[in-house]
N, C-alpha and C positions, 0 to 999 in steps of 0.2 A: 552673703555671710557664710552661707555653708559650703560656696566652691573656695572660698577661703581655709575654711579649716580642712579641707578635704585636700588641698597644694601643701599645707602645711605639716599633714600628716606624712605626704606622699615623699616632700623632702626629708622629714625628719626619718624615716624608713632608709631612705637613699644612702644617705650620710653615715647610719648605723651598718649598712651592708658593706661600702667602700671602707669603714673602718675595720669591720671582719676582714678582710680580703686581704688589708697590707698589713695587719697586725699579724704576728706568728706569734707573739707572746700569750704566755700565759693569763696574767693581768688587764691586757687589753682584752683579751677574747671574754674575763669576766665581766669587765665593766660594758662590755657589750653587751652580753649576754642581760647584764641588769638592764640594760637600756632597753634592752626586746622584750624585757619582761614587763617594763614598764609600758609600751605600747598597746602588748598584747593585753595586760589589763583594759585600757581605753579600745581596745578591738569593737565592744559592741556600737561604743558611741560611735564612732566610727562608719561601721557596716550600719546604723540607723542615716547618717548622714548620707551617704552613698544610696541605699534603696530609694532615699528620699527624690536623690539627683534623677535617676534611672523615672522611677515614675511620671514624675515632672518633664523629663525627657526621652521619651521612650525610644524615641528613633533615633537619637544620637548615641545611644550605647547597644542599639543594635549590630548584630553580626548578618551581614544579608550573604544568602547562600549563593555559591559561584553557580552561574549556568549550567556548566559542563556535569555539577554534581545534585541537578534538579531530577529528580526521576522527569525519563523521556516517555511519551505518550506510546500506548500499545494499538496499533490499527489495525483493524479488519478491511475484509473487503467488503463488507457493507458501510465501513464508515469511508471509505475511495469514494465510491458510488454515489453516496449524498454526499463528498466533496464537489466531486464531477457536474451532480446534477444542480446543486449549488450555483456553481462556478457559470451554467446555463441558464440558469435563471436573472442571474447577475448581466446576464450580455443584452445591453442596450438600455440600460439602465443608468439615470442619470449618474453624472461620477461624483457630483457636492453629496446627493444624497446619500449614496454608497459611503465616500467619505464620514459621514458624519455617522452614519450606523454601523461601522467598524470601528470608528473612534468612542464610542459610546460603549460598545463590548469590550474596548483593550479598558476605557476608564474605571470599569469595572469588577474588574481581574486585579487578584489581588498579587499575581506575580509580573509585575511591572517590568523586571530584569530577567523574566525566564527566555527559553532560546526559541529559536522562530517556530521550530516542530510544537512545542509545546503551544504556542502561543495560536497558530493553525487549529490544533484539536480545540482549543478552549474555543474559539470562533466556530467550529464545527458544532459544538456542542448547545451554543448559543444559538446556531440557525436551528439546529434541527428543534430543541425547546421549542421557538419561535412557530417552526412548520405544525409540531403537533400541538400547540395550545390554539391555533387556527384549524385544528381538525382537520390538519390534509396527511398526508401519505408519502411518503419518501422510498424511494428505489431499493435505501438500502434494507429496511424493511421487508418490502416487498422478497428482494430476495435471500434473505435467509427463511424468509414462509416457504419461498420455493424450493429450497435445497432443504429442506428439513423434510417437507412432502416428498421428494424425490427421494431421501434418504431411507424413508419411515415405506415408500412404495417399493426400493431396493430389500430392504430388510425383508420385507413379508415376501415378496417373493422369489428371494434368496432361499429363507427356509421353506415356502411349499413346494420349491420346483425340488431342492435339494433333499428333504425328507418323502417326496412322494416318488420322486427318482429310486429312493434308496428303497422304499417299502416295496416298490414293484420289484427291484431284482434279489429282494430277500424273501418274494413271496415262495412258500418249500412248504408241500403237501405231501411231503413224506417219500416220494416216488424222485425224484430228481435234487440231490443237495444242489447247491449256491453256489457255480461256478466262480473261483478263487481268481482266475484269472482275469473275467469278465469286468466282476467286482472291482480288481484291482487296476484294469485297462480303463477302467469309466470314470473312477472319482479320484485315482491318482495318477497314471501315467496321461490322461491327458490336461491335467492341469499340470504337472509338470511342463507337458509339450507350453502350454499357454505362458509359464514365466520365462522358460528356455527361446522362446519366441520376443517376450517381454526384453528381457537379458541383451541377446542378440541387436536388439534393434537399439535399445540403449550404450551399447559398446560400440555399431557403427557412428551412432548422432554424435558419442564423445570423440570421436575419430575425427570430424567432422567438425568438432566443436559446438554443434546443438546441443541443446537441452533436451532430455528423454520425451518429454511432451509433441516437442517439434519434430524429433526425430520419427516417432510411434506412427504408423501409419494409421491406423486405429483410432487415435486420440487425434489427430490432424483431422479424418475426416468427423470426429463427433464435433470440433470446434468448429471447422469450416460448416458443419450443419448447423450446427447453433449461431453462427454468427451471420448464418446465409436468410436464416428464419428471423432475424432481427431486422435485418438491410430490405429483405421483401417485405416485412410491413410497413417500413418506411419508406420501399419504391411507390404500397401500395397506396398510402396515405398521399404520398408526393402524387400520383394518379390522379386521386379521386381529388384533388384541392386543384387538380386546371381547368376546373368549372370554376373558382373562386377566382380572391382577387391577386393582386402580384404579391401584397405584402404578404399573405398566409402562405403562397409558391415559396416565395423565398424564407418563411419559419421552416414550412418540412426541407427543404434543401436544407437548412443549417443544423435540423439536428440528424440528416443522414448521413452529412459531415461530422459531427460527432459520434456518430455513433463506429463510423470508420476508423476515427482516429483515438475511439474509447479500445480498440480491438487492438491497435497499435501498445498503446500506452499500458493496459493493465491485459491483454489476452492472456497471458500464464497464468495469470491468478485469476482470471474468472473460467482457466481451463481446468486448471488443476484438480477442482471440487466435483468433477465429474469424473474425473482420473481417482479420486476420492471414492467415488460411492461405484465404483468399478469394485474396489478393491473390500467396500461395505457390504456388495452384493454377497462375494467371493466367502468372507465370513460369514454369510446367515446361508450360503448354499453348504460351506464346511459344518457349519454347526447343524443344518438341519439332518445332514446327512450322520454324523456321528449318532444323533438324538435320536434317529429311527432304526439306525445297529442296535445301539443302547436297549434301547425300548423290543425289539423284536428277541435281541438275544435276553433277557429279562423276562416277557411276557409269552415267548412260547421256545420251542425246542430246538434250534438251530443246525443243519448242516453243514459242512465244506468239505467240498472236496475240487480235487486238479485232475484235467486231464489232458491229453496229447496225443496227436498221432506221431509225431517223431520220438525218434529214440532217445527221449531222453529219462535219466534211471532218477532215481532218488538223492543221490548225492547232489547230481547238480544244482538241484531245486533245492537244497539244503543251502548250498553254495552262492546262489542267488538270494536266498533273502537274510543272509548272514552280511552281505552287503547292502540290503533296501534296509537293515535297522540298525547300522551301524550307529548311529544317533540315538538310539535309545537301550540298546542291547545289553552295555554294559551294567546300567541300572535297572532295567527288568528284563534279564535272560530268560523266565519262564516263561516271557510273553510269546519268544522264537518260538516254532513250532520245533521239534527236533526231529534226527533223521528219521526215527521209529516209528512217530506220529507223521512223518512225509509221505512213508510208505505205504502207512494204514488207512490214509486219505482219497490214493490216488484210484480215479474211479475207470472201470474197466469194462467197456461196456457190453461184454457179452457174459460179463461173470451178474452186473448189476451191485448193490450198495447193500445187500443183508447178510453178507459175508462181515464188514468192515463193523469196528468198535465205534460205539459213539462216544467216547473219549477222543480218539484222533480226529473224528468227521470236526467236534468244538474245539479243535485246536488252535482254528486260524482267526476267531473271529478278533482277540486281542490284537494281533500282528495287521490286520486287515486296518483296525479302529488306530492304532498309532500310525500306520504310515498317512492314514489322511489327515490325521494332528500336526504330525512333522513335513510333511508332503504338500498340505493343502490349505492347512486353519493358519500354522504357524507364518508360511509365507505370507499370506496375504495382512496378517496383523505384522509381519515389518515392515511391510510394503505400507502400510495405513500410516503406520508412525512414521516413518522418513516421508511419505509427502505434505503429511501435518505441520513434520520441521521445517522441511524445504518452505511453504506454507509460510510457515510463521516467519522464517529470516527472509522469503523475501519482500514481505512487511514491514521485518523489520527498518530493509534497507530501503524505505521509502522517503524519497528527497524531498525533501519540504522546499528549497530552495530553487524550485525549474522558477520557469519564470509566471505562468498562470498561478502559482500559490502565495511565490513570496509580493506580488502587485496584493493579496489579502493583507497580509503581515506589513506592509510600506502603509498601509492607507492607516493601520490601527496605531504604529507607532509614529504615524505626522501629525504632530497637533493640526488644530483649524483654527481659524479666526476669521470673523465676519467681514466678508471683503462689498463694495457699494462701487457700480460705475462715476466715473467723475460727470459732472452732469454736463462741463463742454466737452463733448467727445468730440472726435477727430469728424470733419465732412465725412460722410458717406459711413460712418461708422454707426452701428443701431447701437442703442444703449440699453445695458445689460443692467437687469433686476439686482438688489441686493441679495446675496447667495453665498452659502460656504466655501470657502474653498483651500486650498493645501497653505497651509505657511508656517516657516519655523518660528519657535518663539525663543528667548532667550533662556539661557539655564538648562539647556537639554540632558539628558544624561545620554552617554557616548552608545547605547543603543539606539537613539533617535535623532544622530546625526544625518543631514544631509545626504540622502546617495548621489553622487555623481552620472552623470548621464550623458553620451554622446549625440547630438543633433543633428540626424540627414535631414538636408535640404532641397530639393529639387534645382536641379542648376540652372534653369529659367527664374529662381527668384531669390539664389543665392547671394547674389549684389547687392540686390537688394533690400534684403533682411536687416532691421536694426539688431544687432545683436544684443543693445542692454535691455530692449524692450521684451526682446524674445526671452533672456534669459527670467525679467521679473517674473514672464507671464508663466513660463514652465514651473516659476518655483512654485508660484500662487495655485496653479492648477494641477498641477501634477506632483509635487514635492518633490522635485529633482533639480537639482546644480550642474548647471551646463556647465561643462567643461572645454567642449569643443565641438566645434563645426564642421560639418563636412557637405561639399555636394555630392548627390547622385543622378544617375540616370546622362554622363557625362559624354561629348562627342571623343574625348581626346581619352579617354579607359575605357578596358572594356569591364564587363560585368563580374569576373574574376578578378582584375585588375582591383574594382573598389571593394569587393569583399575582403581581400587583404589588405587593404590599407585602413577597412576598418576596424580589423583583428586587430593590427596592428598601436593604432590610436586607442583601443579599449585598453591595450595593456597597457600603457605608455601614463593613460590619465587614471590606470585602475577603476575604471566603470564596471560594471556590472549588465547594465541593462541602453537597451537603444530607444532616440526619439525621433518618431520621421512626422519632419512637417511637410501636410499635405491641402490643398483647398478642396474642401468640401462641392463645390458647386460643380469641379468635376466629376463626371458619370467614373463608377469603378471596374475600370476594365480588365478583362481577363490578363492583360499583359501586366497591369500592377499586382493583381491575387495572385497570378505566376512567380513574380518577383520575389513579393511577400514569404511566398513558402519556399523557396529558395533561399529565403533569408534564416530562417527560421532551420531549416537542414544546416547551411554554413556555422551557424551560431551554437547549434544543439538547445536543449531541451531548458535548462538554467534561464537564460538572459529574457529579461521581460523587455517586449517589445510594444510601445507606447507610441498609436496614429493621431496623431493631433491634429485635429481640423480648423482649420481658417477661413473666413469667407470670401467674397473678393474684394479684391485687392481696392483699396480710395485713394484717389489722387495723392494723397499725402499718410497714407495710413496702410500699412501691406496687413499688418494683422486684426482685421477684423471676425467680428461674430461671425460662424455662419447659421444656416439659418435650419430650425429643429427639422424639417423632414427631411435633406442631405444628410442630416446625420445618421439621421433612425435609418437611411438608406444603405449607408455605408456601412454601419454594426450588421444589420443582417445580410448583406453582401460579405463582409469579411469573417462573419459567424461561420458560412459556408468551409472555411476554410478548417474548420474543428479545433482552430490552436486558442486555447483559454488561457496561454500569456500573452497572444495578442487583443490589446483591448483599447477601445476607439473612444476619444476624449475631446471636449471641444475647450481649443486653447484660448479663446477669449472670450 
């Protein structure tokens, strides 16, 4: 009854505006005008009927907000790190169960339509809850404790080396003033040398087309240290476990493989923060050093004075630091020493210092304290903010889409449904428990479409493949729609050869991600992990790459179970390889 009065009113509105619209008269514009007046009287009934609708249907007169205008998720590189070390704990781990505890965090989540970035963090956010209300400890944790201590270790002894630096060559007992140039050689001309070094090496890298980090010999070797000290606890672990059994050989082999390919993947960003607290040091040595000028010229009586064995007279020396304060001179010119005070400074060492005014000798200590502000504090806090930015946008620009993240995002937006082996299975075929597994269901909304998938075969069993059986099983187990088939490993191409033609078929069917069927009960040998990551180079970083295992082959049944220790064999065989969008599934 009230969507009735509510189309009623909606027409009678309509009818009053299209009569505004073609009336130009006078007359009709008032008999409108009455008519709107009359409406607008019943406006509350009205608006009472419509809130009513709106309640009663909440989600039907919703406005749901577009993707693209969701706030996008801000990362750190500690939340990388518990992605990373995530994504490690996830390898060899049943893939129903995985399924069903990603679909339980997306059902959860009140942004059903937000974009995969977004969708990633909120799963980030869920594991890591999950890690700490288990009382364990996550990476990324760990290392911001460490870069904070590193930082907090920077800072202190930034300012003791920098203020006791500075109180030794301010120590003046009256008999020898403060050598000006000394002063000036130590805490400015060679940190100038240090950015002009910095400078240099970043103008060749951009020549070059490096990144200042990779160019910097400096920061090359602190990274290559750092990441030399990671890989030898992991040679040293990989050591000490060939008393053990094969399976634990092969855990430390897989995460010295990742740890390789974590150095690949995020090295900038876990170099940069050390390239960071370079520049943190830099300020607590600037600042310590100003604070013990400050402090000495304050707390007792300060000399300076210049001197030389070359011929050089007072003007020049005027002349000189009329360009070391061009940066500040115009707004404190009295900081300059002037020529009068140049001359009354310069010390002469057979005349001695009780000739000279103590007005000239405290001339220089202002000029002294701005050039290591503008010279030494000031550089290094740009230098702090442009790698914090850098920093930040290259976070920014972090692809949610390779292929190790968006297999997260695929499993949360595939529903499940209880799937049961049929209890005649095929001879020689073992019968599979009732268990989760991928399957679309009807009424998806267009984010939880089907992705399309291309299928390598191996060409000893490509004839033989049913293909509707293989496609059911891929959708059921993997939530992927085979589109098409391909063999590999071919006598008539060569391995170039079927790299391109599977470029070529991925654009052709619009796929995203690859499936290779492979049997389980064969051993993995170095020449398929070769393969593999050759595959993975041609394809680049994006495409999620999906090993599906089979058992052997039954008389009348090519896709059989195989059987759980092949598989467990095969995850930490192919873990070795450190790529977290390749990930090992068993297709029936």
């Amino acid at each position: 009854m009230k969507k009735q009065q509510i189309k009623r009113e909606e027409l009678r509105i309509k009818s009053i505006l299209v009569q505004m619209r073609r009336s130009g008269r006078l007359i009709a514009f008032g008999l409108a005008r009455q008519q709107l007046h009359a409406c607008l009287i019943q406006l509350p009934e009205t608006l009472t009927i419509v809130s009513s609708a709106v309640m009663m249907h909440p989600a039907r007169f919703s406005i749901p907000t577009p993707p693209e205008k969701m706030p996008q998720p801000r990362w750190t590189t500690a939340d990388l790190l518990d992605l990373e070390f995530l994504l490690q704990q996830d390898e060899g781990e049943d893939m129903a169960r995985l399924a069903t505890r990603d679909r339980e965090i997306f059902a959860a989540l009140p942004e059903k339509e937000a974009a995969d970035a977004l969708l990633l963090r909120r799963w980030l956010e869920r594991r890591q809850q999950a890690v700490q209300e288990d009382s364990g400890t996550l990476p990324g944790s760990l290392w911001q404790e460490l870069i904070f201590l590193f930082a907090l270790a920077a800072g202190l002894a930034g300012l003791i080396s920098g203020g006791g630096l500075a109180f030794s060559f301010l120590a003046y007992s009256g008999a020898a003033p403060v050598n000006v140039a000394a002063y000036f050689a130590v805490f400015v001309l060679l940190q100038l040398g240090l950015l002009l070094l910095l400078a240099a090496s970043a103008l060749c890298g951009r020549l070059r087309g490096a990144n200042l980090l990779e160019s910097s010999l400096l920061y090359r070797l602190a990274g290559r240290l750092f990441f030399w000290l990671l890989e030898k606890c992991a040679a040293a672990g990989q050591r000490a476990s060939s008393r053990l059994s094969a399976e634990q050989r092969l855990s430390w082999a897989a995460h010295a493989g990742s740890l390789r390919h974590l150095r690949q993947r995020h090295g900038l960003l876990l170099l940069r923060p050390f390239f960071l607290l370079a520049q943190f040091f830099g300020i607590s040595f600037n600042i310590g050093v100003l604070a013990a000028t400050l402090l000495k010229v304050i707390g007792s009586d300060l000399a300076f004075g210049w001197q030389t064995t070359l011929q050089i007279d007072a003007a020049a020396v005027q002349a000189l630091t009329q360009w070391i304060s061009l940066p500040w001179r115009l707004w404190l010119p009295e900081s300059v020493p002037t020529l009068a005070q140049i001359e009354g400074s310069r010390l002469i060492l057979k005349d001695g210092i009780y000739h000279l005014a103590s007005r000239d000798l405290a001339s220089w200590w202002p000029f002294l304290c701005l050039s290591v502000l503008c010279y030494g504090l000031l550089p290094r806090l740009a230098l702090l903010a442009a790698g914090l930015l850098r920093q930040r946008r290259d976070l920014a620009q972090f692809d949610p889409q390779q292929g190790r993240f968006r297999q997260i995002v695929h499993r949360m937006r595939t529903p499940l449904v209880s799937t049961a082996a049929s209890a005649e299975a095929s001879k020689g075929a073992a019968v599979s428990p009732p268990q989760e597994a991928f399957a679309p269901e009807s009424g998806l909304s267009p984010n939880e479409e089907i992705p399309p998938v291309v299928v390598l075969i191996p060409d000893e069993l490509f004839a033989a493949c049913p293909t509707d059986a293989l496609a059911e099983q891929i959708r059921r187990r993997a939530g992927q729609q085979l589109r098409q088939t391909m063999p590999f490993w071919t006598l008539d191409k060569s391995e170039a050869e079927e790299l391109a033609s599977l470029h070529e078929a991925m654009a052709a069917q619009g796929c995203k991600d690859v499936l290779i069927l492979h049997e389980a009960w064969q051993p993995p040998v170095q020449e398929l992990l070769t393969w593999l990551a050759g595959l993975r180079r041609a394809l680049g970083q994006q495409p999620m790459i999906t090993l599906a295992l089979i058992g052997r082959p039954a008389a009348e049944n090519l896709l059989t179970p195989p059987q759980p220790e092949q598989v467990r064999i095969w995850r930490q065989k192919t873990a070795t390889l450190g790529d977290s969008g390749l990930h090992v599934i068993e297709l029936c």
